[in-house]
MIGUFI-480939 format. One line per 4 residues: number of its first residue (from 1); their letters; for each residue x, y, z of C-alpha. Coordinates in Angstrom, 1 decimal, always signed. Example, Ala and Ser with C-alpha at 12.3 -4.5 7.8 and 13.67 -1.06 7.14 Angstrom:
REM residues 2
1> AS> +12.3,-4.5,+7.8 ~ +13.7,-1.1,+7.1
//
This chain:
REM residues 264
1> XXXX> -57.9,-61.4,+80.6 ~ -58.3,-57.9,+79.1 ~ -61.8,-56.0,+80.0 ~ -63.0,-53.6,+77.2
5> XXXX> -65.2,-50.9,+78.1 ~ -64.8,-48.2,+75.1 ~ -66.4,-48.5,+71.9 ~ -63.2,-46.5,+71.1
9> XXXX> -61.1,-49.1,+71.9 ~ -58.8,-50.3,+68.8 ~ -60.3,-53.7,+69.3 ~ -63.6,-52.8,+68.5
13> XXXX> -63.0,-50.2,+66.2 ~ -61.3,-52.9,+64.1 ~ -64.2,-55.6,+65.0 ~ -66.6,-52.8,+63.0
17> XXXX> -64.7,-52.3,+60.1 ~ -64.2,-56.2,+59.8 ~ -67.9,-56.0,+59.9 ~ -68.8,-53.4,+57.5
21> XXXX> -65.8,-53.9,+54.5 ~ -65.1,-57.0,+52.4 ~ -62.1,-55.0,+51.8 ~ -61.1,-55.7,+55.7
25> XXXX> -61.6,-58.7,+55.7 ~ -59.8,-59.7,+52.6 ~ -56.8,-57.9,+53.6 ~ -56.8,-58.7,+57.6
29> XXXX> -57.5,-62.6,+56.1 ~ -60.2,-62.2,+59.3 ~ -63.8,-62.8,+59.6 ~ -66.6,-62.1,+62.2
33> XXXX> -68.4,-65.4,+63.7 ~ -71.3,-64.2,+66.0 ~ -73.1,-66.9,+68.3 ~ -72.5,-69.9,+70.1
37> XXXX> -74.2,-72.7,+67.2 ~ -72.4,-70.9,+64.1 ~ -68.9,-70.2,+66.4 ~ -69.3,-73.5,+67.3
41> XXXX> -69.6,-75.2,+63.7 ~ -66.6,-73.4,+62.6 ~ -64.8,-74.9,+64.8 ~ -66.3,-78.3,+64.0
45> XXXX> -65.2,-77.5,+60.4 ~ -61.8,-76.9,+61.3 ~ -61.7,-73.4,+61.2 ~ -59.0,-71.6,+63.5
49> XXXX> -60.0,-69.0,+65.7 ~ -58.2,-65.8,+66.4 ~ -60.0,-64.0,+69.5 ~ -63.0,-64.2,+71.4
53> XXXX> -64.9,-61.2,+72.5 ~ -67.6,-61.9,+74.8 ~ -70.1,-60.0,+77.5 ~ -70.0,-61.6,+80.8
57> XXXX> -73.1,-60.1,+81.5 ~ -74.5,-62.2,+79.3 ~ -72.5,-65.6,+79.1 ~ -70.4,-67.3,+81.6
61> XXXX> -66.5,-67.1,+81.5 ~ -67.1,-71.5,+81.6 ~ -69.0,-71.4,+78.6 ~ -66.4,-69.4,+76.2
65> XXXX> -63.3,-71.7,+77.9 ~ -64.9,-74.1,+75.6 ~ -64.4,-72.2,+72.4 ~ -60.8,-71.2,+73.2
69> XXXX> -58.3,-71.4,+75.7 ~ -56.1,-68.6,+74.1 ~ -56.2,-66.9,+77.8 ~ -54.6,-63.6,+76.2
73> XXXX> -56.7,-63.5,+73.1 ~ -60.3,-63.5,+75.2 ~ -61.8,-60.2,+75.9 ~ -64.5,-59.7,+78.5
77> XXXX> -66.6,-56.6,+77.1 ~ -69.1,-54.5,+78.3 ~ -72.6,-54.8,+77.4 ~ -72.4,-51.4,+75.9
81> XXXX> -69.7,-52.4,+73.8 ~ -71.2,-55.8,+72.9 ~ -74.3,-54.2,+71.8 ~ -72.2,-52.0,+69.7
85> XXXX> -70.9,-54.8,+67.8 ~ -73.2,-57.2,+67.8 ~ -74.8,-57.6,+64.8 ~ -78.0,-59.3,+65.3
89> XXXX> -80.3,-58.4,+68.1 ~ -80.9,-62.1,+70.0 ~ -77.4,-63.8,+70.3 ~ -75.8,-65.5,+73.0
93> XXXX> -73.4,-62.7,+74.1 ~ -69.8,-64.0,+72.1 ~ -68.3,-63.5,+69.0 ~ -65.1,-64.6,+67.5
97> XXXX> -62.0,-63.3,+65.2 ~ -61.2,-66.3,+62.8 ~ -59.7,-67.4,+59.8 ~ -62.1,-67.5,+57.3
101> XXXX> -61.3,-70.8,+54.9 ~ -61.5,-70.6,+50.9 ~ -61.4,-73.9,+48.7 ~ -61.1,-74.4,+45.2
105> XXXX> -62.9,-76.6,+42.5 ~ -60.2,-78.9,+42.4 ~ -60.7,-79.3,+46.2 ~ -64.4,-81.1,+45.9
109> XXXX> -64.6,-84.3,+47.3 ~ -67.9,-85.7,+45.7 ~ -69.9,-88.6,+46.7 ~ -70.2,-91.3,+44.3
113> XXXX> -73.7,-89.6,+42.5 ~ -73.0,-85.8,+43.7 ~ -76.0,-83.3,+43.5 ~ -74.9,-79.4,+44.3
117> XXXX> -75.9,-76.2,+43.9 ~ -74.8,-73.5,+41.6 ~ -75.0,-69.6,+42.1 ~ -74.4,-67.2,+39.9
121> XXXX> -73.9,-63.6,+40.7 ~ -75.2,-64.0,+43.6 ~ -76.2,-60.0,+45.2 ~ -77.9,-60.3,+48.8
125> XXXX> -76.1,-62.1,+51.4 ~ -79.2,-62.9,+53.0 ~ -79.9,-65.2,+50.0 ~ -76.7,-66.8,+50.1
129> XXXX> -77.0,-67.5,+53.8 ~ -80.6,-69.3,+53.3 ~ -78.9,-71.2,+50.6 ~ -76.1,-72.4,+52.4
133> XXXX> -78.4,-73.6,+55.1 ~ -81.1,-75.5,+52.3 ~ -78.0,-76.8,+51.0 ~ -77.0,-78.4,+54.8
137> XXXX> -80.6,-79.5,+55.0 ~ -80.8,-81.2,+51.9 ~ -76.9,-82.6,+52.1 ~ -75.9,-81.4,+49.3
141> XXXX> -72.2,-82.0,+47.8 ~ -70.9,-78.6,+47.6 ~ -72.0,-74.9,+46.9 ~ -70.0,-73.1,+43.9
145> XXXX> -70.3,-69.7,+43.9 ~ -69.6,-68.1,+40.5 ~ -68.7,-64.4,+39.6 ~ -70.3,-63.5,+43.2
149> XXXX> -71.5,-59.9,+43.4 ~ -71.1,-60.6,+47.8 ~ -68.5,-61.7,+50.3 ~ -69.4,-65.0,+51.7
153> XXXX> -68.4,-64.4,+54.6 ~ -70.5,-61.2,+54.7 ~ -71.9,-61.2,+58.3 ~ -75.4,-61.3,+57.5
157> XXXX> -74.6,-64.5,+55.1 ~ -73.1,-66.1,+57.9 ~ -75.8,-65.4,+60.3 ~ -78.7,-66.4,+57.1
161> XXXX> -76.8,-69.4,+56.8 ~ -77.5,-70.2,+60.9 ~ -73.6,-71.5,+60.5 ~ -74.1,-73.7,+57.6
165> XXXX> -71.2,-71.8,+55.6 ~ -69.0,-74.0,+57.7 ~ -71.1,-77.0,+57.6 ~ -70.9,-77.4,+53.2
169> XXXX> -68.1,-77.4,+50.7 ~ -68.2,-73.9,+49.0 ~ -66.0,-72.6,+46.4 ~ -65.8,-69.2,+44.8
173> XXXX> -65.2,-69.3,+40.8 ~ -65.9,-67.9,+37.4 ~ -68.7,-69.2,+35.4 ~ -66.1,-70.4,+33.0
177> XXXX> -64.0,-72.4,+35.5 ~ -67.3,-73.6,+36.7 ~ -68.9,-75.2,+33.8 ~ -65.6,-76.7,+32.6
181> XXXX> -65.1,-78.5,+36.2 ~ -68.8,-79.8,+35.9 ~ -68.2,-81.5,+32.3 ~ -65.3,-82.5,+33.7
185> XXXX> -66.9,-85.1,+35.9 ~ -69.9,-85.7,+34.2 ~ -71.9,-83.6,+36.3 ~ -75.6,-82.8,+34.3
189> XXXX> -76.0,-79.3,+34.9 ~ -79.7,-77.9,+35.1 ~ -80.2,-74.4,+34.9 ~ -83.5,-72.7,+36.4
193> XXXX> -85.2,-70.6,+33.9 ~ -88.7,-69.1,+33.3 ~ -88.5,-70.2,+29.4 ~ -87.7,-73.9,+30.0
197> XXXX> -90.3,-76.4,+28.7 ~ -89.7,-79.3,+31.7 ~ -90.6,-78.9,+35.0 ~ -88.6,-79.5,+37.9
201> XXXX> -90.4,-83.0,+39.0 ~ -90.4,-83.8,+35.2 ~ -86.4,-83.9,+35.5 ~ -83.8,-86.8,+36.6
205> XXXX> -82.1,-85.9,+39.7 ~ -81.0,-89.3,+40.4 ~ -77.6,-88.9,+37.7 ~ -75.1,-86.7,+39.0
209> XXXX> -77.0,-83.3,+39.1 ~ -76.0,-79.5,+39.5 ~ -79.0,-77.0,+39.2 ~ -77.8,-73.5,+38.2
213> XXXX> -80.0,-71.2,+40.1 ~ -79.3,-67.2,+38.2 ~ -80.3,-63.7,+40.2 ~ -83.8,-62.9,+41.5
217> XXXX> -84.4,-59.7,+38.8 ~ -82.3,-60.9,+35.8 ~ -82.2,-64.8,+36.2 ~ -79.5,-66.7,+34.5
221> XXXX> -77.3,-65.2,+31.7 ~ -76.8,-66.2,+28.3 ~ -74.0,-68.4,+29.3 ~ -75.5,-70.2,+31.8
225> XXXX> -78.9,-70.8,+29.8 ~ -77.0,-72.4,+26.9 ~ -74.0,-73.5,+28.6 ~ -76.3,-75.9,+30.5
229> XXXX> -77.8,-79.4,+29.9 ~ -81.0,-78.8,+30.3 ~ -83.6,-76.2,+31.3 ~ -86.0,-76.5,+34.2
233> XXXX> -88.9,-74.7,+36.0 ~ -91.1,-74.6,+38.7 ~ -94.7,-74.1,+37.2 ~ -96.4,-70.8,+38.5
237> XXXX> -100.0,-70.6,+39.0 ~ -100.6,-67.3,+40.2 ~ -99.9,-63.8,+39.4 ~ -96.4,-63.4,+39.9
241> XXXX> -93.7,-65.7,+37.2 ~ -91.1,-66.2,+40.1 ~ -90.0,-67.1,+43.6 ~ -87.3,-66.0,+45.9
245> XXXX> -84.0,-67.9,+44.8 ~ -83.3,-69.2,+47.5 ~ -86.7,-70.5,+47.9 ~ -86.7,-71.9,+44.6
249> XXXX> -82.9,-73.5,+45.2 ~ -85.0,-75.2,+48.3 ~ -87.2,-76.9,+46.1 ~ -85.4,-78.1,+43.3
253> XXXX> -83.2,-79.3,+46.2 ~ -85.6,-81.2,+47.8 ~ -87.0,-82.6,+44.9 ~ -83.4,-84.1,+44.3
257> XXXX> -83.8,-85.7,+47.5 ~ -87.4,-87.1,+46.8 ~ -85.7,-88.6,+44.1 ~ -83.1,-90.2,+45.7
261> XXXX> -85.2,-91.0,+48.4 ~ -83.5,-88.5,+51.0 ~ -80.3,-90.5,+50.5 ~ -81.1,-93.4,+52.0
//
């Protein structure tokens, strides 16, 4: 087992740039896992991993034999050079190298009365991450990502997401491709939007539902708002006409599952 002491090493050097460039990761077909929950949900999920880097100062040599027992693709680091690389400041002392895993529309599988949620242009990873992980909360079909303005397998989605990007179905798409998939199978599409008449408890979750959930400063484009079925809200009482979109993804969410009585 190798020991890596430089920040200068190749190694690491690469481990930033994975970090810091979609482009890196797109053309390496590599992504960063950080932590023992979301390293171990990937796995869970089926996906492979490529190297583990981990800080025996930190974590026992016992406890990263579990995540792989590639004996010449673990590297024991230095605290300096985990801290270098780390990319949160509490974590367990491990990250991995892994193969990051795309599906496509046609790929679903859907329950027999599906509810998902649908992003559009999505910009802050962080809001993707929470998303993904309302989405595991609320068991949710699938995620579809549409013309994405963010990697999602930025680092900070994955760590937002606590691991849930491995947990759900998501698919990256065009607006286009997405819309025609949910007529497809009769999938009533609800898009979020501060003009809508109905409000979000006034609606019928319990058909197959999809709520379109748009960006936090522009909302939903013109697309969206007429391509949909229907259009919801969530009634405001205060001073400000919105919420975070990921918290407002969370409530039409859960109000799906108040209808279906938590899918049980």
């Amino acid at each position: 087992m190798e020991k890596i002491t430089s920040i200068q090493n190749h190694r690491i050097k690469n481990i930033v740039k994975l970090q810091q460039k979609s482009s890196e990761r797109k053309a390496q077909n590599l992504i960063v896992i950080e932590g023992l929950r979301e390293i171990t949900l990937a796995i869970k999920s089926g996906i492979e991993i490529k190297s583990v880097f981990f800080c025996s100062d930190i974590i026992s040599y016992d406890r990263i034999h579990e995540i792989s027992t590639l004996e010449d693709q673990i590297f024991d680091i230095s605290r300096e050079v985990y801290h270098k690389i780390a990319y949160r400041e509490s974590t367990e002392g491990v990250l991995v190298l892994a193969e990051p895993r795309f599906l496509t529309l046609s790929g679903i599988k859907l329950r027999e009365n599906p509810f998902l949620i649908v992003l559009e242009s999505v910009e802050k990873p962080g809001n993707l991450g929470a998303i993904l992980r309302t989405a595991d909360a609320a068991n949710v079909d699938a995620v579809i990502v549409c013309d994405s303005l963010t990697d999602i397998y930025n680092p900070n989605a994955i760590r937002s997401s606590v691991g849930c990007i491995f947990t759900k179905q998501v698919v990256t798409c065009t607006s286009d491709e997405a819309m025609e998939w949910l007529k497809k199978n009769k999938i009533k599409s609800f898009a979020a939007a501060l003009t809508a008449s109905t409000f979000y408890h006034e609606t019928d979750f319990t058909v197959p539902s999809a709520v379109i959930m748009g960006t936090e400063a522009d909302g939903l484009t013109h697309k969206w708002l007429h391509g949909a079925d229907e259009q919801i809200k969530i009634p405001m009482n205060g001073e400000i006409d919105s919420l975070n979109v990921s918290t407002s993804t969370a409530i039409l969410a859960f109000e799906a599952m108040r209808q279906r009585n938590f899918y049980k």
